[in-house]
C-alpha positions, 0 to 999 in steps of 0.5 A: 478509447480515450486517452488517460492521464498517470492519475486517471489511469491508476485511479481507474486500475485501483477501481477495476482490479477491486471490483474484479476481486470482489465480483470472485466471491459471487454466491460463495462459490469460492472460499478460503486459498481458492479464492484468494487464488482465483481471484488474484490471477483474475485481476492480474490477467486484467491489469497485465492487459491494461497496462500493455494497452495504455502503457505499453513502454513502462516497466510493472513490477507486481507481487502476482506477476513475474519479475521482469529485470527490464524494468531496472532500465525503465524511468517508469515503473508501475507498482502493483499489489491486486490484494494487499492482505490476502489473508484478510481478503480470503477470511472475509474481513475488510481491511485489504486494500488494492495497491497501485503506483507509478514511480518515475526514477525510483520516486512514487508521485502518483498512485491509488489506494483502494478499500474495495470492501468500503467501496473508497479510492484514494488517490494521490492527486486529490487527498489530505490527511485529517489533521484533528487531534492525535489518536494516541494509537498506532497501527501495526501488523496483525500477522507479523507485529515488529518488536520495535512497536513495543519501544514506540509504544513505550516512548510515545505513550501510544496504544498498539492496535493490529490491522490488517493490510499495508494500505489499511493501516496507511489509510487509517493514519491519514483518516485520523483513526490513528497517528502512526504506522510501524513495521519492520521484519519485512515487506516488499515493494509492492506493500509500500509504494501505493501507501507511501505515495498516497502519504506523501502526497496528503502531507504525512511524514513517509520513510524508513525507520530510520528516518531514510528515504523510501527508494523504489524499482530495486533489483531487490523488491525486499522493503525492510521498514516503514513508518508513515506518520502525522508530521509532527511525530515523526522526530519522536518516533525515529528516535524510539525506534533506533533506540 
């Protein structure tokens, strides 16, 4: 067993935990919340044993595992979501993602995003947005769409398109398929900290709603906005959205 390097090891845990997921829709055995379930406990049960191979001295925090508070006192923390967008996973759409970061001191520097169901990874150390003109759309919720899209909208002149999963939309902003992701009402950590590192590493504008900086590893996972952007839009739309 071969040593891995941070990026390795999250490009190869995004890689495996998507094809986990994948492999539990086998002959349509499962569907619906029973898949989504199975196949959730499946890649974390994995992940749980990877991670306590390789990085046995770092903190986890995962939306399918439970909290461990040690993690608080951890430099490292490893930030994992195996299904970002359940629902769209169990409904058999396409735009979930895999979620995985390593944020060393509350910053995530290293991270893979994965669109398991166009078989891409993307990774923190080898990415760079698509900088061809603007799109004029924006990317939001498709289960929980924030009422300050509708101001962005307004101010910018962008069009509002639904999407699934946090890491979908993140992507789509950095494949130039649109300029800027909105939300606010609520996430958590493990919605954020992939996309964001994986933004900021390509050279796109990531943060609060208000412009502040994005801070992970909180005793409190609640993450309540985000806007990930082309650089050159971000001035305009913290202005819209604080009003």
């Amino acid at each position: 067993m071969r040593d891995l390097d941070d990026q390795e090891l999250a490009y190869f845990l995004a890689t495996g935990i998507g094809d986990i997921v994948k492999g539990t829709r086998a002959g349509g055995l499962l569907r619906g919340r029973s898949l989504a379930r199975v196949a959730t406990e499946v890649a974390q049960s994995w992940t749980d044993e990877v991670l306590s191979v390789h990085r046995p001295d770092d903190g986890v925090l995962s939306e399918d595992a439970s909290d461990d508070l040690s993690r608080l006192d951890k430099q490292r923390v490893w930030i994992i979501d195996v299904i970002d967008g359940t629902k769209e996973f169990s409904t058999g759409r396409a735009d979930w993602s895999v979620h995985v970061a390593l944020v060393v001191d509350g910053v995530p520097g290293v991270a893979a995003v994965g669109l398991p169901d166009s078989t891409r990874v993307f990774r923190s150390d080898q990415v760079t947005y698509v900088d061809g003109p603007l799109a004029g759309t924006m990317v939001v919720s498709r289960n929980n769409p924030p009422e300050v899209a509708e101001r962005v909208a307004r101010a910018t002149g962008m069009a509002v398109k639904p999407m699934g999963s946090a890491g979908a939309k993140m992507l789509s902003v950095l494949l130039g398929d649109a300029d800027a992701y909105v939300h606010a009402g609520g996430q958590n950590e493990w919605d954020q900290a992939a996309p964001v590192a994986v933004a900021l590493a390509a050279g796109l504008h990531a943060s609060r709603l208000d412009g502040g900086e994005k801070v992970f590893n909180q005793e409190d996972t609640y993450a309540p906005d985000i806007l990930i952007c082309r650089p050159e839009l971000a001035e305009e739309i913290i202005a819209a959205a604080r009003g």
